[in-house]
py3Dmol code that shows the C-alpha trace and the ligand (Angstrom):
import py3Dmol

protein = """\
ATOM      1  CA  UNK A   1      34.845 -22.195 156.442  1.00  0.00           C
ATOM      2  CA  UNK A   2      33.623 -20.733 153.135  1.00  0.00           C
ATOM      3  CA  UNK A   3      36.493 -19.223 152.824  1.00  0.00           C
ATOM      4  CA  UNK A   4      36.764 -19.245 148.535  1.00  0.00           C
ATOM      5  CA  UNK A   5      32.742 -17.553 148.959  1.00  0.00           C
ATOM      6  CA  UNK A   6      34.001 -15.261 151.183  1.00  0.00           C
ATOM      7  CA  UNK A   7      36.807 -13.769 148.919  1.00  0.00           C
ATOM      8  CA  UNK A   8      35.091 -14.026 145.325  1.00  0.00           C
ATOM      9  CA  UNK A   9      31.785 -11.999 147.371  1.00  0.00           C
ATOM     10  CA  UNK A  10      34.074  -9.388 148.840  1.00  0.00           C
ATOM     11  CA  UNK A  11      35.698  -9.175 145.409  1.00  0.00           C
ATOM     12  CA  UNK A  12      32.357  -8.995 143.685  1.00  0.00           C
ATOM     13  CA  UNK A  13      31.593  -5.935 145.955  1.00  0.00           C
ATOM     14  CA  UNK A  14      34.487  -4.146 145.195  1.00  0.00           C
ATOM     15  CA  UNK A  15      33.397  -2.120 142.348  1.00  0.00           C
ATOM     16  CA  UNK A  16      30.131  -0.769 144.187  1.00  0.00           C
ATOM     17  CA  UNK A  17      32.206   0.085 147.961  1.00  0.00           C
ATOM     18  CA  UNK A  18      33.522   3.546 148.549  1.00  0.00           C
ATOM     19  CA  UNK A  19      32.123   4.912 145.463  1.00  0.00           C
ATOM     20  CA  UNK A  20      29.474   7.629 145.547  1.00  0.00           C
ATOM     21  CA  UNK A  21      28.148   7.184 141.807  1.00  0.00           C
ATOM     22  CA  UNK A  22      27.593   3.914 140.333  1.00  0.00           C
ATOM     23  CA  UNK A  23      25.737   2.681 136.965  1.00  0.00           C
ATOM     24  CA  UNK A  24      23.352   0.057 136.519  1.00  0.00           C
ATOM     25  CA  UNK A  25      26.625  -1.658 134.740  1.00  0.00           C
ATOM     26  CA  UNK A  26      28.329  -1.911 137.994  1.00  0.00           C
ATOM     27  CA  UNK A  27      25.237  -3.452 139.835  1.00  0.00           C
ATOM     28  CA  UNK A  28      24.947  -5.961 136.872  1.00  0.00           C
ATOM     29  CA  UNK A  29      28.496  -6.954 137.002  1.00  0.00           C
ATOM     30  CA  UNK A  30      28.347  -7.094 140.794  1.00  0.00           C
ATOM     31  CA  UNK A  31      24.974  -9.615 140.206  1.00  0.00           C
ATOM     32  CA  UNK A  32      27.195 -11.731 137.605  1.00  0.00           C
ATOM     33  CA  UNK A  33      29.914 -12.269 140.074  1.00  0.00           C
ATOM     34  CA  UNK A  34      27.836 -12.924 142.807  1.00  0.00           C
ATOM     35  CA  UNK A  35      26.247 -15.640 140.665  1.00  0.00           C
ATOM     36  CA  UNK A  36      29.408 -17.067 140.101  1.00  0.00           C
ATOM     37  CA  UNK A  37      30.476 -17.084 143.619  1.00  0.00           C
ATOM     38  CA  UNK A  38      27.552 -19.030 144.673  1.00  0.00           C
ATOM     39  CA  UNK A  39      27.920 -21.524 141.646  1.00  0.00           C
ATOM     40  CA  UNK A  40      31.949 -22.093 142.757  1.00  0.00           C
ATOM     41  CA  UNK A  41      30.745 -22.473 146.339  1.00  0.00           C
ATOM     42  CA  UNK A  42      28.662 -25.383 145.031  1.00  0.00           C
ATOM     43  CA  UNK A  43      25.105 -24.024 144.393  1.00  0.00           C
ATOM     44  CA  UNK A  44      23.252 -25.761 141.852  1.00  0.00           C
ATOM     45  CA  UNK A  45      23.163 -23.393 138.517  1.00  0.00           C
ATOM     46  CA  UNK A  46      19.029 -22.952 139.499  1.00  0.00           C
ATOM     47  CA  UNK A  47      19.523 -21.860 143.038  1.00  0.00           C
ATOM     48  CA  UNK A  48      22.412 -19.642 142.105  1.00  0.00           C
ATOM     49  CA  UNK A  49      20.103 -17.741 139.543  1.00  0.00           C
ATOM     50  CA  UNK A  50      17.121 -17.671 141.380  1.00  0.00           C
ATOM     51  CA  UNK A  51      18.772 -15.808 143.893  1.00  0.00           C
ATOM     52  CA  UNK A  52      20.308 -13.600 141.808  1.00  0.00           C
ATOM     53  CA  UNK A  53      17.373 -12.591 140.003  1.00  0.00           C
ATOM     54  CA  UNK A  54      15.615 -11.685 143.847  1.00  0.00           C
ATOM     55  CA  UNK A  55      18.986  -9.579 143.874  1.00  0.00           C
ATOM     56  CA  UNK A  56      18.300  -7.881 140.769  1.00  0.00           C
ATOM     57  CA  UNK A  57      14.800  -7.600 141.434  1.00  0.00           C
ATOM     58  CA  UNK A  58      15.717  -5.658 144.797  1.00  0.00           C
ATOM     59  CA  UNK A  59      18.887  -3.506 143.571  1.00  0.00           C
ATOM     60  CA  UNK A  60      16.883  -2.287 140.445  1.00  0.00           C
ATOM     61  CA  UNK A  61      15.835   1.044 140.016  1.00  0.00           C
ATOM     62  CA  UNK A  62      16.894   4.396 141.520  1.00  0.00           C
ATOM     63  CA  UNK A  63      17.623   2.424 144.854  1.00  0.00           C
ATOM     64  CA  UNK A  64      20.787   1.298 145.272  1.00  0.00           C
ATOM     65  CA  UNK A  65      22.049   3.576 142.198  1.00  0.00           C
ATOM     66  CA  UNK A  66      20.891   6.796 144.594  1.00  0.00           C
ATOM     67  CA  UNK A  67      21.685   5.239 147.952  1.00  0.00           C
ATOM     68  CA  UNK A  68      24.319   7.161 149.654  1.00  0.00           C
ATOM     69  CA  UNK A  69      26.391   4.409 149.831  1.00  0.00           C
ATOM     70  CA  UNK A  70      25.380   1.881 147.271  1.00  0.00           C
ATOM     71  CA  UNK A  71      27.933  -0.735 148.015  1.00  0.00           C
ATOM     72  CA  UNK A  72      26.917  -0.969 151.751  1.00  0.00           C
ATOM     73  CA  UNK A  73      23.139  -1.106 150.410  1.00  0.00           C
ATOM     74  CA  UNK A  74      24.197  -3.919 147.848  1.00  0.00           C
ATOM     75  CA  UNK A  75      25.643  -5.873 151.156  1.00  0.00           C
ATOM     76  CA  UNK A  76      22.187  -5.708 153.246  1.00  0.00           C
ATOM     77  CA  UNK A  77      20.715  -6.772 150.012  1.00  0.00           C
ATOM     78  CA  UNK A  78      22.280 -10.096 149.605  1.00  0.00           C
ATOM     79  CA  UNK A  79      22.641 -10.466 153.544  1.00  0.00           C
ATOM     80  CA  UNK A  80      18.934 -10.406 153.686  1.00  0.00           C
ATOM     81  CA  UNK A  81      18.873 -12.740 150.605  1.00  0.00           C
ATOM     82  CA  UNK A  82      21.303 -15.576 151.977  1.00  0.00           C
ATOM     83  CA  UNK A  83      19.482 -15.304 155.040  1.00  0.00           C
ATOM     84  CA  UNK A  84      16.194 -16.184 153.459  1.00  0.00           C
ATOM     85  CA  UNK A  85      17.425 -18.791 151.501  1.00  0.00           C
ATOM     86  CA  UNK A  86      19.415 -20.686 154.735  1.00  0.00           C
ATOM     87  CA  UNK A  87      15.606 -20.646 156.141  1.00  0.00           C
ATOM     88  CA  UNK A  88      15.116 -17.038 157.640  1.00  0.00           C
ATOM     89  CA  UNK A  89      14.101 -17.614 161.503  1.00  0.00           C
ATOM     90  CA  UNK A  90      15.775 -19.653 163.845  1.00  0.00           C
ATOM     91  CA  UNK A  91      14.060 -23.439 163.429  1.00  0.00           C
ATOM     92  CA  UNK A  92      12.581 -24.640 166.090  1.00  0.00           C
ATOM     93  CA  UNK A  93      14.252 -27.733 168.063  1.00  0.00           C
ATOM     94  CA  UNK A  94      11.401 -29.699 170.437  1.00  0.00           C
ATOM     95  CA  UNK A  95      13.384 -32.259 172.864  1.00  0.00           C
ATOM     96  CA  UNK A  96      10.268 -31.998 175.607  1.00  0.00           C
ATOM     97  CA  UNK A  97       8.285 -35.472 175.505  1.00  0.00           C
ATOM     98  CA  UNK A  98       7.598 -38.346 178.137  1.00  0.00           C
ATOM     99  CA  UNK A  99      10.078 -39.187 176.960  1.00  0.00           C
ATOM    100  CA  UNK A 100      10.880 -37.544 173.441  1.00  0.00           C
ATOM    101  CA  UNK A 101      11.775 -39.661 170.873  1.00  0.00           C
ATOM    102  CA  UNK A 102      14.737 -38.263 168.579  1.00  0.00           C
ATOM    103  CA  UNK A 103      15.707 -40.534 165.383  1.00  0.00           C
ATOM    104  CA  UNK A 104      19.102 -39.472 163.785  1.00  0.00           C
ATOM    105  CA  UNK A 105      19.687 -40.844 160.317  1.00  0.00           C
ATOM    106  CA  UNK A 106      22.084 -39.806 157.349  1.00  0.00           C
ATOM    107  CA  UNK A 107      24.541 -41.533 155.197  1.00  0.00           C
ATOM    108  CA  UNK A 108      27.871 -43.577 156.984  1.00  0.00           C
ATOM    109  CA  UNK A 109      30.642 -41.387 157.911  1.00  0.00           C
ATOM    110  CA  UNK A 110      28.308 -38.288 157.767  1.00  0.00           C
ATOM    111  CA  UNK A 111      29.072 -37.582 161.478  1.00  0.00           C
ATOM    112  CA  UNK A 112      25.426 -39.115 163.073  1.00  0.00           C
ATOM    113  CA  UNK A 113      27.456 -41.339 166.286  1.00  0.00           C
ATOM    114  CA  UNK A 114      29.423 -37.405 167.014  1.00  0.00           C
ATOM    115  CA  UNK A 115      26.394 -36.018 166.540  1.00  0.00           C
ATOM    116  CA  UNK A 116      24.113 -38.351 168.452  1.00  0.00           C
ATOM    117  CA  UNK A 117      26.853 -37.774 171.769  1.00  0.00           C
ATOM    118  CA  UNK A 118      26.879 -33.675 171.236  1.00  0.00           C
ATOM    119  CA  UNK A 119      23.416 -33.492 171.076  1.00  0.00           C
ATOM    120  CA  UNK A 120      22.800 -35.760 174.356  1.00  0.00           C
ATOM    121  CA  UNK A 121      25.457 -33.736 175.577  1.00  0.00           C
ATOM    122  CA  UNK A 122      23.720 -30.420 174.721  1.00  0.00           C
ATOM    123  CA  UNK A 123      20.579 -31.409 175.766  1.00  0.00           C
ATOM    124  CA  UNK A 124      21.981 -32.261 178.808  1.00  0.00           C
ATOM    125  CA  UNK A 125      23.791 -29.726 180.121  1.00  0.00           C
ATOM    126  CA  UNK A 126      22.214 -26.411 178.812  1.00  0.00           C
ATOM    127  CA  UNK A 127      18.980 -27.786 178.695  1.00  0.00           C
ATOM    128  CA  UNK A 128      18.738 -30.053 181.983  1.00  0.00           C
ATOM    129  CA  UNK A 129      17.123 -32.970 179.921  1.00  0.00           C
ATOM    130  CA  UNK A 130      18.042 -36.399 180.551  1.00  0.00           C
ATOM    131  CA  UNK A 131      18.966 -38.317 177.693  1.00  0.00           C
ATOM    132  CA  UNK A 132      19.546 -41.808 176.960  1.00  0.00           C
ATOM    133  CA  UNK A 133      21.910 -42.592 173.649  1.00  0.00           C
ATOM    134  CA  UNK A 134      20.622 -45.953 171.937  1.00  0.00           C
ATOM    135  CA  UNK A 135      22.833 -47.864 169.879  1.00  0.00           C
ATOM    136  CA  UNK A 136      20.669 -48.932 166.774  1.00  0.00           C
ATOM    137  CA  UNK A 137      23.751 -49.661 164.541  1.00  0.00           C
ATOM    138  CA  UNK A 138      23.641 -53.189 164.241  1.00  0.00           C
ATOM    139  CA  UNK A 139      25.974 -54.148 161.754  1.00  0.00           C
ATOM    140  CA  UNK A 140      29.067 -52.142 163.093  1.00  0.00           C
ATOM    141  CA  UNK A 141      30.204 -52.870 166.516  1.00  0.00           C
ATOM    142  CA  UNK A 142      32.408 -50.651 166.657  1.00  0.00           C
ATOM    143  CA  UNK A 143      29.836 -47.592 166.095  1.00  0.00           C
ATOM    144  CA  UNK A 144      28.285 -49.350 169.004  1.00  0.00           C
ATOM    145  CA  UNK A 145      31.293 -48.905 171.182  1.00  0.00           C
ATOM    146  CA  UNK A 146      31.677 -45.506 169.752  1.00  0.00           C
ATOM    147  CA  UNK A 147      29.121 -44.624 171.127  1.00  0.00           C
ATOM    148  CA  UNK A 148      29.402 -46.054 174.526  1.00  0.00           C
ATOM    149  CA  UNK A 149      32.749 -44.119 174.768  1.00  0.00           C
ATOM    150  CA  UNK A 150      31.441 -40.799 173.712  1.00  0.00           C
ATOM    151  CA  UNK A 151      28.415 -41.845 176.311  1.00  0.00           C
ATOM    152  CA  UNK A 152      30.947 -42.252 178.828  1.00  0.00           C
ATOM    153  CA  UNK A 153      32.928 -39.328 178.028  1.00  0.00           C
ATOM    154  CA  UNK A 154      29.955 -36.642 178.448  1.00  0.00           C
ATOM    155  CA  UNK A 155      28.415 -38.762 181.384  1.00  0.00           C
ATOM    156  CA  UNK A 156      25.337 -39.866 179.189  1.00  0.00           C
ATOM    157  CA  UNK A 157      24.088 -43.552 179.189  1.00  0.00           C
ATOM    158  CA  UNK A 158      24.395 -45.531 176.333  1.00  0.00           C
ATOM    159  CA  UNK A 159      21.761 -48.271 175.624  1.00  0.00           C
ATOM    160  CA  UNK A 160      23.017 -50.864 173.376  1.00  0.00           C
ATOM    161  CA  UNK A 161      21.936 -54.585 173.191  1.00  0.00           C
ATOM    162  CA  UNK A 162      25.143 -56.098 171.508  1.00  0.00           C
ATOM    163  CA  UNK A 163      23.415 -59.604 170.668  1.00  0.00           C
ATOM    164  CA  UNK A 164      19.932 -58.386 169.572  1.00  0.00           C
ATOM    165  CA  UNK A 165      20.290 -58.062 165.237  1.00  0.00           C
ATOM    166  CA  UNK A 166      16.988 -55.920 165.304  1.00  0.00           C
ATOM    167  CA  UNK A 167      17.286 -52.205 165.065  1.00  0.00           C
ATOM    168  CA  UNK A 168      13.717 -51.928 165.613  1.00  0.00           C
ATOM    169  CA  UNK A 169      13.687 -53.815 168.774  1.00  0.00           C
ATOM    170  CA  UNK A 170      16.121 -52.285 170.360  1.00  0.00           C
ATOM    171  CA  UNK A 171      14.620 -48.943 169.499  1.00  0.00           C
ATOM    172  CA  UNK A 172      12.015 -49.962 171.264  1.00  0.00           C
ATOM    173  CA  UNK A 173      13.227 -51.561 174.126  1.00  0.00           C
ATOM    174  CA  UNK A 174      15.586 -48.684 174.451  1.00  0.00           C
ATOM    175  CA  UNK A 175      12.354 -46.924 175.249  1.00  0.00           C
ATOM    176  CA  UNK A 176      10.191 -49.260 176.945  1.00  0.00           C
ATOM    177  CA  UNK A 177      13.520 -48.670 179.466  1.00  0.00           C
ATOM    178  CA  UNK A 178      13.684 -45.009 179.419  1.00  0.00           C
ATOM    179  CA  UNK A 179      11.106 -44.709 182.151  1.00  0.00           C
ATOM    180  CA  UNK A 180      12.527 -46.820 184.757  1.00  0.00           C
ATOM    181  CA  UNK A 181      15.885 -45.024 184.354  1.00  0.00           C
ATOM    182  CA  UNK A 182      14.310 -41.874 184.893  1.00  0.00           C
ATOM    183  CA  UNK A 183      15.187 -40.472 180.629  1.00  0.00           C
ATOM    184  CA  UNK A 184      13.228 -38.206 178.841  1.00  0.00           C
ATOM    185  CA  UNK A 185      15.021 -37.939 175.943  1.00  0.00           C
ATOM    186  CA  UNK A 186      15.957 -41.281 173.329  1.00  0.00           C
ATOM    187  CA  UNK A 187      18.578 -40.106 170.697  1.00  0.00           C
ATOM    188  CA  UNK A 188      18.386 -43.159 168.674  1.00  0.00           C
ATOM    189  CA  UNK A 189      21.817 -43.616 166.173  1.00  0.00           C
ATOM    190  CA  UNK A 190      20.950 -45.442 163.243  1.00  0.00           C
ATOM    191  CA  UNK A 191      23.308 -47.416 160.836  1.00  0.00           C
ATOM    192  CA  UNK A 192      24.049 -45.326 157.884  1.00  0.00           C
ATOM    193  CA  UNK A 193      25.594 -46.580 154.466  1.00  0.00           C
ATOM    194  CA  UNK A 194      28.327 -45.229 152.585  1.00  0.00           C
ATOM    195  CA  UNK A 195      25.243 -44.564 149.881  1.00  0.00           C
ATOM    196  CA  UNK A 196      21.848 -44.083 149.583  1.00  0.00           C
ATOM    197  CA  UNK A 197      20.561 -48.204 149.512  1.00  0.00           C
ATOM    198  CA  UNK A 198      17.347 -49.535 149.767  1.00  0.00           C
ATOM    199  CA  UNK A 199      17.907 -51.818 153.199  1.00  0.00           C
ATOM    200  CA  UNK A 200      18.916 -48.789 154.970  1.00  0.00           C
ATOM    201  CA  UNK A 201      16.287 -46.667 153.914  1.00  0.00           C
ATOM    202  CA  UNK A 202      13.454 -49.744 154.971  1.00  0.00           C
ATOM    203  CA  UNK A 203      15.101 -49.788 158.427  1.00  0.00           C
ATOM    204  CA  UNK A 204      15.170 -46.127 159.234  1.00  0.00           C
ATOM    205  CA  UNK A 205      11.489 -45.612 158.015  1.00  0.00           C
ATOM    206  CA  UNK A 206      10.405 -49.112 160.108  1.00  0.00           C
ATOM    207  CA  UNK A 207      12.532 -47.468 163.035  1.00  0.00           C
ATOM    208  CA  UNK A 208      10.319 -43.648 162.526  1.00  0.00           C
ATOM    209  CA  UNK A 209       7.442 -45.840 162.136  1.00  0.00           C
ATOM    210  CA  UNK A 210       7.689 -48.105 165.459  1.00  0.00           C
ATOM    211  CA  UNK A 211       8.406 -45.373 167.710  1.00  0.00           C
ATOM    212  CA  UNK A 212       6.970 -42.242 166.286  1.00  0.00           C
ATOM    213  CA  UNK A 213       9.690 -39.416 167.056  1.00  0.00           C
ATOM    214  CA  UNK A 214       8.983 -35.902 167.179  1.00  0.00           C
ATOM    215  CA  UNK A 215      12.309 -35.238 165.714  1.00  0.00           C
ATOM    216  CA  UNK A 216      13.833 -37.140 162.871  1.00  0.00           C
ATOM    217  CA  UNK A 217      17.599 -35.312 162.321  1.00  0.00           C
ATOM    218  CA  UNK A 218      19.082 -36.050 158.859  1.00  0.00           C
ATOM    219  CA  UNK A 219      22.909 -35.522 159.179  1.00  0.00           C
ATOM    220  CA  UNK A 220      25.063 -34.391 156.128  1.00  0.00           C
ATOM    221  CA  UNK A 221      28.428 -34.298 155.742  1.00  0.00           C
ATOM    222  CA  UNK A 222      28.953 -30.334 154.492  1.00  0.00           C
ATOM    223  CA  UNK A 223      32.068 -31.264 152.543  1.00  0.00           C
ATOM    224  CA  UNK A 224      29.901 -33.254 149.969  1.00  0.00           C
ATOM    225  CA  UNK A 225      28.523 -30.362 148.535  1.00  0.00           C
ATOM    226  CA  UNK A 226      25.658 -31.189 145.606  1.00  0.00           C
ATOM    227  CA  UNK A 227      25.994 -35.074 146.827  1.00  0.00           C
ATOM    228  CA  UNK A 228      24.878 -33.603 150.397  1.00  0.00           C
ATOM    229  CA  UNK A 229      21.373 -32.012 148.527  1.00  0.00           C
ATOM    230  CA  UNK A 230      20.934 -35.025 146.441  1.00  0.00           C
ATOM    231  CA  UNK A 231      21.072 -37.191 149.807  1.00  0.00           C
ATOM    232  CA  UNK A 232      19.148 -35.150 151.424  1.00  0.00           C
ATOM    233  CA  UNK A 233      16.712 -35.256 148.381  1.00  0.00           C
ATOM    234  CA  UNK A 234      16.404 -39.440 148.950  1.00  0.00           C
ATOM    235  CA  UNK A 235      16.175 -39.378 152.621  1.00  0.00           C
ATOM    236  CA  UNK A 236      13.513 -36.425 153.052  1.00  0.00           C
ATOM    237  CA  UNK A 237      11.209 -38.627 150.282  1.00  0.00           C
ATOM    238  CA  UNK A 238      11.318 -41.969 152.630  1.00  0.00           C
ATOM    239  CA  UNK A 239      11.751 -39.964 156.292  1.00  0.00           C
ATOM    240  CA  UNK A 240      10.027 -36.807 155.576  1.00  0.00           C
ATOM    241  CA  UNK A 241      12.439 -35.713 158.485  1.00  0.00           C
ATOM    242  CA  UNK A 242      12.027 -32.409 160.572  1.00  0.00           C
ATOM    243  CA  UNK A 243      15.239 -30.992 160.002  1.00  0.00           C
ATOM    244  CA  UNK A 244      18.955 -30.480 159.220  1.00  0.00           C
ATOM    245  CA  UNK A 245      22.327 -31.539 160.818  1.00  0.00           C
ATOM    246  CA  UNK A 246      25.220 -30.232 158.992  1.00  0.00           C
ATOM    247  CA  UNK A 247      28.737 -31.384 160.002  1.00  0.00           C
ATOM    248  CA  UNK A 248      32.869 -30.572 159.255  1.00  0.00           C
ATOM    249  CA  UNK A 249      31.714 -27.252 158.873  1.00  0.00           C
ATOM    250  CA  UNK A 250      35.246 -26.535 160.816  1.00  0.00           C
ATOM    251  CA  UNK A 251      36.415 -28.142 157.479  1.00  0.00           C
ATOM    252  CA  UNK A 252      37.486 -26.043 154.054  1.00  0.00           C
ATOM    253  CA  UNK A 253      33.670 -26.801 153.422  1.00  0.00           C
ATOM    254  CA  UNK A 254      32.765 -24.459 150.209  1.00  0.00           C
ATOM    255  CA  UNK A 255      29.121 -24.019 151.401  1.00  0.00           C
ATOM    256  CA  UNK A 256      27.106 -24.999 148.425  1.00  0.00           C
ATOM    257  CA  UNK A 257      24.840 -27.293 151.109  1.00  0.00           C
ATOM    258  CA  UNK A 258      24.603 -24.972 153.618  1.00  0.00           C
ATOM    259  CA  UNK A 259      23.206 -22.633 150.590  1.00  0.00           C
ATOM    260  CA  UNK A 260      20.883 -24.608 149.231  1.00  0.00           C
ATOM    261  CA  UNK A 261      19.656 -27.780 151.400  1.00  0.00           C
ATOM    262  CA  UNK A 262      16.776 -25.680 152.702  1.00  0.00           C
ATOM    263  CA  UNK A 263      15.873 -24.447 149.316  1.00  0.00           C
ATOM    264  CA  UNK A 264      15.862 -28.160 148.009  1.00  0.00           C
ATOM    265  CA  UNK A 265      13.918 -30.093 150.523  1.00  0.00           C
ATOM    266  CA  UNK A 266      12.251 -27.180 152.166  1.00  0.00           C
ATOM    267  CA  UNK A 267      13.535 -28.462 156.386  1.00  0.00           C
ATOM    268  CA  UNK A 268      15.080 -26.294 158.164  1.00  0.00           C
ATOM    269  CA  UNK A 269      19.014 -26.532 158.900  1.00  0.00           C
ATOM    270  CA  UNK A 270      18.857 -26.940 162.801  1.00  0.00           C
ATOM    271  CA  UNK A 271      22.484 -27.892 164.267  1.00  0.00           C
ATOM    272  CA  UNK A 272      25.665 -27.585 162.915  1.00  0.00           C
ATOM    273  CA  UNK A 273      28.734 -29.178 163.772  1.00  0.00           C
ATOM    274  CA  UNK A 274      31.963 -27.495 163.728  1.00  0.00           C
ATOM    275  CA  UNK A 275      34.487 -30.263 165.382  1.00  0.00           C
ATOM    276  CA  UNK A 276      35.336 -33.859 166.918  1.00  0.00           C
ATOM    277  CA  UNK A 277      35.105 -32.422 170.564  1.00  0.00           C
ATOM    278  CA  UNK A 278      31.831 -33.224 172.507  1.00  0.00           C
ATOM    279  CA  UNK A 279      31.033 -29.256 172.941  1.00  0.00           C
ATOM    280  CA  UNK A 280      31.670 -28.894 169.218  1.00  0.00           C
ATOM    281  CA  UNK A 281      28.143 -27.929 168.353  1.00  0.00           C
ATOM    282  CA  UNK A 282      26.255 -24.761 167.469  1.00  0.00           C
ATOM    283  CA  UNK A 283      22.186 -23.920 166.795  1.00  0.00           C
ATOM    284  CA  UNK A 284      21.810 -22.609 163.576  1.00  0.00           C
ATOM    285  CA  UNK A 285      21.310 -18.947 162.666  1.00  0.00           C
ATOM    286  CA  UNK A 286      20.829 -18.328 159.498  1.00  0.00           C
ATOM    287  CA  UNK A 287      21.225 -14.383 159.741  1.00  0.00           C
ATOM    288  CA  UNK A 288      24.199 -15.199 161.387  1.00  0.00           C
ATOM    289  CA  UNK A 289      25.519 -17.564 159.079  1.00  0.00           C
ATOM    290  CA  UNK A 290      24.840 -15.259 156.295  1.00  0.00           C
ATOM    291  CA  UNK A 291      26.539 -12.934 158.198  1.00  0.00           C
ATOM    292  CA  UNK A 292      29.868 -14.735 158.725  1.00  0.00           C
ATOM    293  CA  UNK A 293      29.996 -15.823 154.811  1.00  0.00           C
ATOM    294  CA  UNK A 294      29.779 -11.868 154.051  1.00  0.00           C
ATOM    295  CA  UNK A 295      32.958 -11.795 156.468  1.00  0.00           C
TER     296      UNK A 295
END
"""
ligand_1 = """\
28
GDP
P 28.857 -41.819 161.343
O 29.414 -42.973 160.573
O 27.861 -41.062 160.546
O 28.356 -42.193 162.700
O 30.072 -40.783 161.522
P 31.025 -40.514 162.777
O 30.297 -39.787 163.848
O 31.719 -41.774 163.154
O 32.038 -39.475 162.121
C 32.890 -39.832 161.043
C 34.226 -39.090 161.210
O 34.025 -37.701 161.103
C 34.846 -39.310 162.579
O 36.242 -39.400 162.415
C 34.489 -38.058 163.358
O 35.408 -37.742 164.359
C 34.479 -37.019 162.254
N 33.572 -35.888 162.526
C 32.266 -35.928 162.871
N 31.755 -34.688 162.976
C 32.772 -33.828 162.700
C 32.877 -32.383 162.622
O 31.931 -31.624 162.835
N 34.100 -31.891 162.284
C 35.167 -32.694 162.019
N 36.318 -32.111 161.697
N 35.099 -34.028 162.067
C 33.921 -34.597 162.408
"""
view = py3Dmol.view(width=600, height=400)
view.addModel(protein, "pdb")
view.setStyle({"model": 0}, {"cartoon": {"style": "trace"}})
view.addModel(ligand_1, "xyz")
view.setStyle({"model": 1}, {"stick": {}})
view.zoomTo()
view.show()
């Protein structure tokens, strides 16, 4: 993962590590590569100066040119920087409810029917909640199945009502249901397209709309890189969702949306999904994300 980033940052920090003196050239050059690194990995041309500029701003002056070792100081810098810009804090995840209602959404072939089972799974066994997977995919069977294997698999039940052509319905039968089989948590998987379309977008937002979830999880494939933003850009303006599932991050992802999704559409990256095994699913940190990209 970010593997390119990693190299052309370590490379860019070359000329300011080990050495005792350094001019405001070196920190300059250092700033131009790092722009450059960012702008490979994917990050729009805006983004990538912005940040820079904060960089500047910060490494300006007798600071890093009189720190004892400048390089080191240059690395907390950005650090600090990448950490900011992937959201700073921790985001906050609320599954609590009676029950609570979590809507997952995103484009087809994004990862939302893997997601939908790691999170139940998740949920379930570090947080004790009991959740109940609904099938809201109407048009593909076979998602439907999908998820009654994974269902099966992690020992979650799947609700799926394979004659009813209704997303919303089911939605909300799903949860009219949760109560008698003792659930309180829905993860409803929605049908996604392979783009942006108007049909899916008016069934998500009747879906948020009929049963009011306290979580709507937009789920982004982090391979797409600018296409991810610009997604995410279309589905926050119809969902206004709460927050940020990126997935194939155990891919040779470049990291351009894990850099600037939060910066574009202002929610929080939340999960992030880093295989096709049930238990292949980490909270997001952005400190230590930005850590791991600095290597
Ligand atoms: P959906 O159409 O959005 O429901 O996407 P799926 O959940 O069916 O995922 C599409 C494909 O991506 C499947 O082959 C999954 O096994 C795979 N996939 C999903 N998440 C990950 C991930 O984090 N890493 C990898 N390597 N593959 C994933």
């Amino acid at each position: 993962m970010f593997n390119n980033l990693q190299d052309k940052l370590e490379s860019a920090f070359k000329n300011l590590k080990g050495q005792a003196r350094i001019t405001e050239l070196n920190v300059a050059s250092t700033i131009k590569e790092i722009r450059r690194a960012l702008v490979d990995a994917d990050v729009n041309y805006k983004i990538a100066k912005e940040f820079t500029d904060k960089i500047r701003e910060k490494a300006t002056g007798e600071k890093v040119l009189n720190a004892i070792s400048p390089g080191q100081l240059m690395v907390k810098i950005v650090k600090d920087e990448l950490t900011e810009l992937m959201g700073g804090e921790e985001a906050v995840f609320n599954a609590k409810g009676n029950p609570a209602v979590i809507l997952i959404a995103g484009l087809q072939g994004s990862g939302k029917t893997t997601f939908s089972g790691k999170l139940a799974n998740y949920l379930k066994s570090k947080k004790g909640l009991s959740p109940l997977l609904v099938a809201a995919d109407i048009y593909r069977p076979a998602a439907m199945e999908q998820l009654r294997v994974l269902g099966e698999q992690i020992g979650v039940e799947v609700y799926i009502e394979p004659e009813n052509k209704d997303a919303v319905s089911i939605a909300k039968n799903a949860i009219a249901e949760s109560k008698s089989r003792n659930k309180n948590v829905i993860i409803i998987d929605t049908a996604g397209r392979l783009a942006v379309d108007e049909q899916m977008m008016t069934e998500v937002a009747d879906i948020k709309n009929a049963v009011n979830p306290q979580e709507i999880l937009f789920v982004v494939d982090s391979m797409t890189g600018q296409d991810a933003v610009n997604t995410a850009k279309a589905f926050n303006e119809r969902l206004d969702f709460s927050g940020v599932v990126l997935t194939k991050l155990d891919g040779d992802t470049r990291g351009g949306a894990a850099l600037s999704i939060k910066y574009t559409v202002n929610k929080p990256i939340k999960f992030v999904s880093n295989g096709e095994k049930m238990d292949a699913l980490d909270v997001f940190y952005p400190e230590r994300m930005a850590q791991r990209i600095l290597g």
